[in-house]
MDTraj code that builds the backbone (N, CA, C; nanometers):
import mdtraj as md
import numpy as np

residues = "UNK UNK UNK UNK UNK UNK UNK UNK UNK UNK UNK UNK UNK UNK UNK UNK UNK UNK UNK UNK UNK UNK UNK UNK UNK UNK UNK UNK UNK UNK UNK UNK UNK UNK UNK UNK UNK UNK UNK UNK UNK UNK UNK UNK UNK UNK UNK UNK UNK UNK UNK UNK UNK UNK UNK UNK UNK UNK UNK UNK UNK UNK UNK UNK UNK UNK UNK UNK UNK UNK UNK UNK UNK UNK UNK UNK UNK UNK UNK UNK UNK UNK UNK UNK UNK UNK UNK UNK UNK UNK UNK UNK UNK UNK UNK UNK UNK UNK UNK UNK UNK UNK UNK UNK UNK UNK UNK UNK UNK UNK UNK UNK UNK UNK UNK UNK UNK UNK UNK UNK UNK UNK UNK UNK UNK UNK UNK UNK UNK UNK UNK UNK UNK".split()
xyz = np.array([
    [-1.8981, 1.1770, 0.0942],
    [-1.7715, 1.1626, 0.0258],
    [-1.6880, 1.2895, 0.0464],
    [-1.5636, 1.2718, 0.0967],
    [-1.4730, 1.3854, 0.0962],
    [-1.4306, 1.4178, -0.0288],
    [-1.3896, 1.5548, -0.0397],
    [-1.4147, 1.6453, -0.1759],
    [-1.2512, 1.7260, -0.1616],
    [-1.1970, 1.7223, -0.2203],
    [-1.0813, 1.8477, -0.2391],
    [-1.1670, 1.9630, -0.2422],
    [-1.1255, 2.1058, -0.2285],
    [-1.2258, 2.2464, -0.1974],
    [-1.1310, 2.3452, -0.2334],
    [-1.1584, 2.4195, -0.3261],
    [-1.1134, 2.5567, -0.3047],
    [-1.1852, 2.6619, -0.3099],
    [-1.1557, 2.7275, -0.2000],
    [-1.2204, 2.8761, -0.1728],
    [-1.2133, 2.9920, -0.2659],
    [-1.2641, 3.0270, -0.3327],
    [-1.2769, 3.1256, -0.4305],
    [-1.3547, 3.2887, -0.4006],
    [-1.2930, 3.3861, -0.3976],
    [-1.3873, 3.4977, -0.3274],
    [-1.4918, 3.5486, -0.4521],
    [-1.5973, 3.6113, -0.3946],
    [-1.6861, 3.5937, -0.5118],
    [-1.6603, 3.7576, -0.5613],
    [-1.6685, 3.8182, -0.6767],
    [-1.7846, 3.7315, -0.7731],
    [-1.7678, 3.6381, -0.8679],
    [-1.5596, 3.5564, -0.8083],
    [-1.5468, 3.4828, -0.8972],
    [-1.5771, 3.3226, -0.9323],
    [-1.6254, 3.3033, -0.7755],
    [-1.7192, 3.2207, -0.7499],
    [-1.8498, 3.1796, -0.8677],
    [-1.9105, 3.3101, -0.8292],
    [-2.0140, 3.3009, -0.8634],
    [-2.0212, 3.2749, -1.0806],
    [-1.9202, 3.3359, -1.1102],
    [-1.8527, 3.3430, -1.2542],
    [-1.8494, 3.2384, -1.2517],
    [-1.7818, 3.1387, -1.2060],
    [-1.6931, 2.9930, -1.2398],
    [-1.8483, 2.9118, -1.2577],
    [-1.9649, 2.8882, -1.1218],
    [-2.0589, 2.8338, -1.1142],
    [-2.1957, 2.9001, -1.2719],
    [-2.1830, 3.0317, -1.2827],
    [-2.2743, 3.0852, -1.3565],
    [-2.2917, 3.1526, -1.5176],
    [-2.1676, 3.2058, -1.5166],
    [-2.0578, 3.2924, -1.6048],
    [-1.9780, 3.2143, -1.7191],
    [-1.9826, 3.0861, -1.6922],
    [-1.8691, 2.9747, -1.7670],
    [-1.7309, 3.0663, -1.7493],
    [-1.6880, 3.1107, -1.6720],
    [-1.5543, 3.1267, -1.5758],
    [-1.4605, 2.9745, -1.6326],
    [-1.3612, 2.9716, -1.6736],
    [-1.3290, 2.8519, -1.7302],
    [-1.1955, 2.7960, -1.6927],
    [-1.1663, 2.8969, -1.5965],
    [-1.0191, 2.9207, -1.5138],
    [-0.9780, 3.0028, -1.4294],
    [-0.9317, 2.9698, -1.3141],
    [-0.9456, 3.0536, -1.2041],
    [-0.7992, 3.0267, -1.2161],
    [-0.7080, 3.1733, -1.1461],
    [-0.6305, 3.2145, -1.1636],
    [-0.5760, 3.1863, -1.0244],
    [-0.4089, 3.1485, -0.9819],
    [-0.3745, 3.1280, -0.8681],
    [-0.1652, 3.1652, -0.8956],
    [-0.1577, 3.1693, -0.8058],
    [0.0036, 3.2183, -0.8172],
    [0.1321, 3.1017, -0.7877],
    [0.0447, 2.9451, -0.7598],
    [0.0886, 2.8334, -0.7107],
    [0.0182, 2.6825, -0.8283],
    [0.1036, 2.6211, -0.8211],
    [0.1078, 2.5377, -0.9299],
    [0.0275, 2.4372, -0.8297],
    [-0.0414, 2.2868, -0.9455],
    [-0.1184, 2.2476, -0.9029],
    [-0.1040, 2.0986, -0.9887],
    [-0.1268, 2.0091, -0.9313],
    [-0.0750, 1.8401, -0.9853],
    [-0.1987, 1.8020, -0.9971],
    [-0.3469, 1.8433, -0.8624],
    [-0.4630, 1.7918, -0.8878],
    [-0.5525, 1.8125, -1.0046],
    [-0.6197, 1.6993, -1.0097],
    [-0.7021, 1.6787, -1.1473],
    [-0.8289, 1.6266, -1.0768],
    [-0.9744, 1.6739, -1.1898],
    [-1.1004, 1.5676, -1.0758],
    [-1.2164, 1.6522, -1.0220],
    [-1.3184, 1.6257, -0.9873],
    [-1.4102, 1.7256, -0.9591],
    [-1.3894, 1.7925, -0.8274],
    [-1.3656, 1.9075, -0.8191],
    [-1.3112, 2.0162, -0.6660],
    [-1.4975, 2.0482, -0.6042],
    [-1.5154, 2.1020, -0.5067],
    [-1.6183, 2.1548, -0.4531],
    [-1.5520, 2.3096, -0.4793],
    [-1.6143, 2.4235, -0.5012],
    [-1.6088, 2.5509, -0.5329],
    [-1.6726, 2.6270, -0.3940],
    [-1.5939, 2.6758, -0.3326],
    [-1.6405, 2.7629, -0.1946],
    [-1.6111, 2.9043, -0.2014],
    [-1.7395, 2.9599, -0.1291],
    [-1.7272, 3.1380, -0.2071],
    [-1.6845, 3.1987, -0.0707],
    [-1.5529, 3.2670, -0.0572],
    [-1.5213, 3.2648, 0.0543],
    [-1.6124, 3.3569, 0.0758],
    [-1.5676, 3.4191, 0.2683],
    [-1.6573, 3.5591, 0.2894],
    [-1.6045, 3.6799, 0.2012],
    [-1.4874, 3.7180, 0.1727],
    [-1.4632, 3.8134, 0.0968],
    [-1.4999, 3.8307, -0.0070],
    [-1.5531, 3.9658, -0.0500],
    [-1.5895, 3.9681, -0.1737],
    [-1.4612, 4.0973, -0.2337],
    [-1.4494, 4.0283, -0.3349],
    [-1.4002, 4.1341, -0.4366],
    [-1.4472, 4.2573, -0.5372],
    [-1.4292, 4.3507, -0.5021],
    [-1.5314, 4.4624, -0.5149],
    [-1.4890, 4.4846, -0.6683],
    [-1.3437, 4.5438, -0.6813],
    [-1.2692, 4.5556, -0.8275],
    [-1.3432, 4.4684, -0.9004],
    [-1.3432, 4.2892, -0.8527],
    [-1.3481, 4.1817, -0.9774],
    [-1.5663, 4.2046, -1.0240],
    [-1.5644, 4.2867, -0.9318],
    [-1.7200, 4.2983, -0.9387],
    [-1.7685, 4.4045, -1.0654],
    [-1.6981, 4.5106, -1.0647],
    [-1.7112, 4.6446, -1.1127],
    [-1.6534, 4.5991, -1.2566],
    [-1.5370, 4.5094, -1.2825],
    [-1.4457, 4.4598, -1.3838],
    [-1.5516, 4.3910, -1.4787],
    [-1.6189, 4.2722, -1.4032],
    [-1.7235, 4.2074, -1.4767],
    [-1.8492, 4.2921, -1.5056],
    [-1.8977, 4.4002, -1.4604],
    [-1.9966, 4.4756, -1.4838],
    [-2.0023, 4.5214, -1.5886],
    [-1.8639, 4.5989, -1.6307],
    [-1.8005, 4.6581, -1.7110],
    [-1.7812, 4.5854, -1.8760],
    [-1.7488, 4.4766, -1.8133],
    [-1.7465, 4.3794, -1.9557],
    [-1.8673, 4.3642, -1.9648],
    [-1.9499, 4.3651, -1.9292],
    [-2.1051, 4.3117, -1.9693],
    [-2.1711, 4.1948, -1.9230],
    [-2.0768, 4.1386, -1.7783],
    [-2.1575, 4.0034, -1.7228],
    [-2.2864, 4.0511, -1.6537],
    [-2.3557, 3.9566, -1.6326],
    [-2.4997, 3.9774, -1.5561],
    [-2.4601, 3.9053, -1.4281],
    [-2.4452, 3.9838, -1.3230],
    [-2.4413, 4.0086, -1.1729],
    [-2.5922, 3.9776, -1.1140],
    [-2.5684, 3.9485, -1.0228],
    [-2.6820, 4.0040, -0.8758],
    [-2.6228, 4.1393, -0.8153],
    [-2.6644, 4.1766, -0.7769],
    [-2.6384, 4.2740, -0.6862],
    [-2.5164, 4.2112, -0.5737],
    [-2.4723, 4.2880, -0.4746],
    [-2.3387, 4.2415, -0.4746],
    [-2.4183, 4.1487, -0.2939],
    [-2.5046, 4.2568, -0.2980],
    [-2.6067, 4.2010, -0.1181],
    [-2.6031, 4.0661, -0.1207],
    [-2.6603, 4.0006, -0.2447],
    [-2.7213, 3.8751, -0.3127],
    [-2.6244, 3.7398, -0.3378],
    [-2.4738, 3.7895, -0.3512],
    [-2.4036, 3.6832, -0.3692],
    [-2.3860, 3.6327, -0.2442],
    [-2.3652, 3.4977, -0.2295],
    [-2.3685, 3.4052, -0.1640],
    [-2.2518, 3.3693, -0.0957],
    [-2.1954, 3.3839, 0.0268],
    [-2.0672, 3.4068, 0.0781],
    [-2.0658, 3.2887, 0.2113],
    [-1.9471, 3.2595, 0.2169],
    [-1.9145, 3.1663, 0.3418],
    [-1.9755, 3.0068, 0.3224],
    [-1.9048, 2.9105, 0.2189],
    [-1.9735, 2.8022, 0.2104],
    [-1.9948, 2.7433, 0.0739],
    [-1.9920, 2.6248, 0.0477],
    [-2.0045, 2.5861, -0.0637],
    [-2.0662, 2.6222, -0.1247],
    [-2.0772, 2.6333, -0.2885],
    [-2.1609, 2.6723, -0.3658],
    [-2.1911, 2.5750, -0.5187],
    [-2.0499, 2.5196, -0.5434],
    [-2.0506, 2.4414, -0.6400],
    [-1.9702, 2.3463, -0.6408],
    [-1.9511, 2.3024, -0.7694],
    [-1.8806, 2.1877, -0.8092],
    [-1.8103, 2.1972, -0.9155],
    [-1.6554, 2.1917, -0.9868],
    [-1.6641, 2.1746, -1.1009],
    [-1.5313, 2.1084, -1.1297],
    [-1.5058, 2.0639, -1.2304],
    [-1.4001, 1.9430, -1.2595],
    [-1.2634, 2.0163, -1.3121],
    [-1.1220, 2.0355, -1.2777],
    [-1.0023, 2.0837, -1.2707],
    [-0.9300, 1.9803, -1.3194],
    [-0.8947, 2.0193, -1.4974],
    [-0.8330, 1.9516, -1.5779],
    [-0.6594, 1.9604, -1.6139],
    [-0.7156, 2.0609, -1.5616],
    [-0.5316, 2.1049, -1.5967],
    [-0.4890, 2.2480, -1.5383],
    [-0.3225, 2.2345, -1.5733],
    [-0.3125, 2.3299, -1.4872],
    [-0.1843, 2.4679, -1.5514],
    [-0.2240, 2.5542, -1.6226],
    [-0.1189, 2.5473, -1.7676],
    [-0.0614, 2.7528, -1.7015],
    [-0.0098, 2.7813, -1.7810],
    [0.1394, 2.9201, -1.7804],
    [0.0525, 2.9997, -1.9105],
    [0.0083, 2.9561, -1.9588],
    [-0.0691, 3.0161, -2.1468],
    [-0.2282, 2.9303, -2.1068],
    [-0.2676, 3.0578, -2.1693],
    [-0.4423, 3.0339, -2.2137],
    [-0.4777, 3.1699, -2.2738],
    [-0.5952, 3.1139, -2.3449],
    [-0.6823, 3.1767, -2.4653],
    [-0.7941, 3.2483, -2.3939],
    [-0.8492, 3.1828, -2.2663],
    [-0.9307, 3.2290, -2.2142],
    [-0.9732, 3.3485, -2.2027],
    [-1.0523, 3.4433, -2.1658],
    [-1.0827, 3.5758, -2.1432],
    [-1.0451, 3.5986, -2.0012],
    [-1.0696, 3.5013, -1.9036],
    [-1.0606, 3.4524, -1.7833],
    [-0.9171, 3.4744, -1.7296],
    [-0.8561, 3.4590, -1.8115],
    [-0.7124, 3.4020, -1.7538],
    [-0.6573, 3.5482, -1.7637],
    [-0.5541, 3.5992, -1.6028],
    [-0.4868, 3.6963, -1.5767],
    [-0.3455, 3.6215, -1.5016],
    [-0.3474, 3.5345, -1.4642],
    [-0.2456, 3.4945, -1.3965],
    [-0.1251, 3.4081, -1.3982],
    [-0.0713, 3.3883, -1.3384],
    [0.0705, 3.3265, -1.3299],
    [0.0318, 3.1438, -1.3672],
    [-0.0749, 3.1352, -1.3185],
    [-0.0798, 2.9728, -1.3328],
    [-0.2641, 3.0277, -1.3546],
    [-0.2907, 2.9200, -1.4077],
    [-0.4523, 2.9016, -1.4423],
    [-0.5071, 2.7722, -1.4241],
    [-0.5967, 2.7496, -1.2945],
    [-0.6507, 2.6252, -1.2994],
    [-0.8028, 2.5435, -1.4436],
    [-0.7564, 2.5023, -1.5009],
    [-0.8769, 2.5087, -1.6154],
    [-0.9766, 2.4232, -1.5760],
    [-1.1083, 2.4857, -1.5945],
    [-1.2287, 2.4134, -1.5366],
    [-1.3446, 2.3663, -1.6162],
    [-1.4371, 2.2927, -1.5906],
    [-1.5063, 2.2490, -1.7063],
    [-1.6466, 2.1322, -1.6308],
    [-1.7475, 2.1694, -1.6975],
    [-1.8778, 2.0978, -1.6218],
    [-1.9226, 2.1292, -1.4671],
    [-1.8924, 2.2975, -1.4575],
    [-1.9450, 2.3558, -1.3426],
    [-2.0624, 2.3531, -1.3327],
    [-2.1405, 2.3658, -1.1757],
    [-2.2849, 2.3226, -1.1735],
    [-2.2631, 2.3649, -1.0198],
    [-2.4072, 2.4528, -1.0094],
    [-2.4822, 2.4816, -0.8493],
    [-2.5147, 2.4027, -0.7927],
    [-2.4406, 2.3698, -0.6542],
    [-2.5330, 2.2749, -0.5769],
    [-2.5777, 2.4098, -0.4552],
    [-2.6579, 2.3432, -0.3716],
    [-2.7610, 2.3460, -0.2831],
    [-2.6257, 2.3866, -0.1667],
    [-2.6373, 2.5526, -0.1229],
    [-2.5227, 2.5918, -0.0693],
    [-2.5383, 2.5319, 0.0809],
    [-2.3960, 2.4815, 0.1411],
    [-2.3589, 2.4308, 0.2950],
    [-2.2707, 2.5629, 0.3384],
    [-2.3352, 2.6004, 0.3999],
    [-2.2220, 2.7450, 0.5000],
    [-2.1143, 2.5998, 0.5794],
    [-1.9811, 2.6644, 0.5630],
    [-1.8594, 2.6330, 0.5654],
    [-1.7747, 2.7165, 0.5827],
    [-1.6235, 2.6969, 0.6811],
    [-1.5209, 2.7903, 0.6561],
    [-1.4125, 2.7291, 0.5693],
    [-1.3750, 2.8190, 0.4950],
    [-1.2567, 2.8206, 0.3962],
    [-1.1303, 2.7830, 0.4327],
    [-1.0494, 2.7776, 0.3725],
    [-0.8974, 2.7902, 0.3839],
    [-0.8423, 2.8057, 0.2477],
    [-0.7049, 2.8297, 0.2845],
    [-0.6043, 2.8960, 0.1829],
    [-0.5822, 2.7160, 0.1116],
    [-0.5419, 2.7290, -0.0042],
    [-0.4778, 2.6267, -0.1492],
    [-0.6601, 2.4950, -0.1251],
    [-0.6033, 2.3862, -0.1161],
    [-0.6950, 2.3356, -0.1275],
    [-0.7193, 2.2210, 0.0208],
    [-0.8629, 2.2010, 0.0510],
    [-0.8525, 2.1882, 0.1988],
    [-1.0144, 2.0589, 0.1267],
    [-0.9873, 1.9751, 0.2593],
    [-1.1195, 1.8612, 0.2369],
    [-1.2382, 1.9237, 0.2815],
    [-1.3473, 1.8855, 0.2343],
    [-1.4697, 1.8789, 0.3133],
    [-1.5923, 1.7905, 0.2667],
    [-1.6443, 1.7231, 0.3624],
    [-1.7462, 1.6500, 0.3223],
    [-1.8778, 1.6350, 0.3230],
    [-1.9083, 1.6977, 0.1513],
    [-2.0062, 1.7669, 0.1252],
    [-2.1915, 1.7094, 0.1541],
    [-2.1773, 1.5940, 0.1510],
    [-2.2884, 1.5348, 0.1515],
    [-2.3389, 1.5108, 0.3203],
    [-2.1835, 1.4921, 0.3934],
    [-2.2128, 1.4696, 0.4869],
    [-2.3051, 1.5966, 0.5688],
    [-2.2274, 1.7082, 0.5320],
    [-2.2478, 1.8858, 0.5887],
    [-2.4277, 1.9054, 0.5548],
    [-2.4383, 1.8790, 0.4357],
    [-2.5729, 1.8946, 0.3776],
    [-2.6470, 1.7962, 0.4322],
    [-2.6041, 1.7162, 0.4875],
    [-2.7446, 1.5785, 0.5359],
    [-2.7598, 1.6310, 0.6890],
    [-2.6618, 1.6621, 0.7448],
    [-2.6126, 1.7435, 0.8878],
    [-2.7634, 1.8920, 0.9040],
    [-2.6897, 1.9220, 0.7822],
    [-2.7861, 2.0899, 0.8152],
    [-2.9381, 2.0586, 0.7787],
    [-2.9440, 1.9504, 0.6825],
    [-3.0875, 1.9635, 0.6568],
    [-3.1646, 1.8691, 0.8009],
    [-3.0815, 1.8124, 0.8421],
    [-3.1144, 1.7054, 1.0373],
    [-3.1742, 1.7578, 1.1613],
    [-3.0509, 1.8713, 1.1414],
    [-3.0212, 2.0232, 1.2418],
    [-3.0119, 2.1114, 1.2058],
    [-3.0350, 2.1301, 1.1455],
    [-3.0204, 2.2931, 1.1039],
    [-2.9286, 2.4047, 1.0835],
    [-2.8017, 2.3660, 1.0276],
    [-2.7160, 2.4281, 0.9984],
    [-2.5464, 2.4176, 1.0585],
    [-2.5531, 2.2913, 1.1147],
    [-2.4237, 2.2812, 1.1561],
    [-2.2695, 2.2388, 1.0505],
    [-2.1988, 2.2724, 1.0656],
    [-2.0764, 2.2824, 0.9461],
    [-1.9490, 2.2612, 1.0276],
    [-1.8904, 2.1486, 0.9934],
    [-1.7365, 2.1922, 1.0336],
    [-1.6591, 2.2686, 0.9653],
])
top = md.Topology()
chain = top.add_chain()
for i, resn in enumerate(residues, 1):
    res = top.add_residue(resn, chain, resSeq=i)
    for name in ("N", "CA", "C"):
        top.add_atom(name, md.element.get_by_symbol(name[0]), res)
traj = md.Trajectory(xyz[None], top)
């Protein structure tokens, strides 16, 4: 099944999937609603790493996070200017809800939101061994 996707650099990735992250922050407005696939791009964000340390989240080490490729799943309810969240820094806030780890597919990213089909990638790599469009 094809999936709407957005690429997220970690460790906010890893927040949204682990952290209850409850809104990811973007500078572009958004109409979609529905469960997204969550992809941790290759970049990592070093600041958003040191930021969450600081507050008191429980990290992996930074070696350990999981980069280039799906990682999760979680459902994008709305899309609001105001929130309560702790989460929320930005101009627009995507709000999220019933995040969950799946079984990571190495994948490349793209910018806003891009398809990919997740079951297909994962039935692919576990066949052959790692192939991804």
């Amino acid at each position: 099944m094809i999936r709407k996707t957005l690429s997220v650099q970690q460790p906010w990735s890893y927040a949204i999937i682990h952290l209850g992250k409850d809104v990811e922050n973007r500078e572009w407005w958004t109409k979609l609603r529905g469960e997204i696939l969550i992809h941790a791009g290759k970049k990592i964000d070093r600041d958003g790493y040191d930021w969450m340390i600081k507050k008191g989240y429980n990290l992996p080490p930074i070696k350990e996070l999981k980069t280039g490729g799906i990682v999760g799943i979680t459902t994008l309810y709305n899309c609001v200017t105001k929130c309560n969240s702790a989460w929320f820094f930005g101009r627009y806030g995507f709000m999220l809800k019933n995040s969950k780890e799946l079984k990571f597919v190495p994948c490349i990213g793209r910018l806003g939101f891009f398809e990919f089909d997740y079951e297909k990638a994962l039935a692919e790599e576990d066949e052959i061994g790692g192939i991804c469009e």
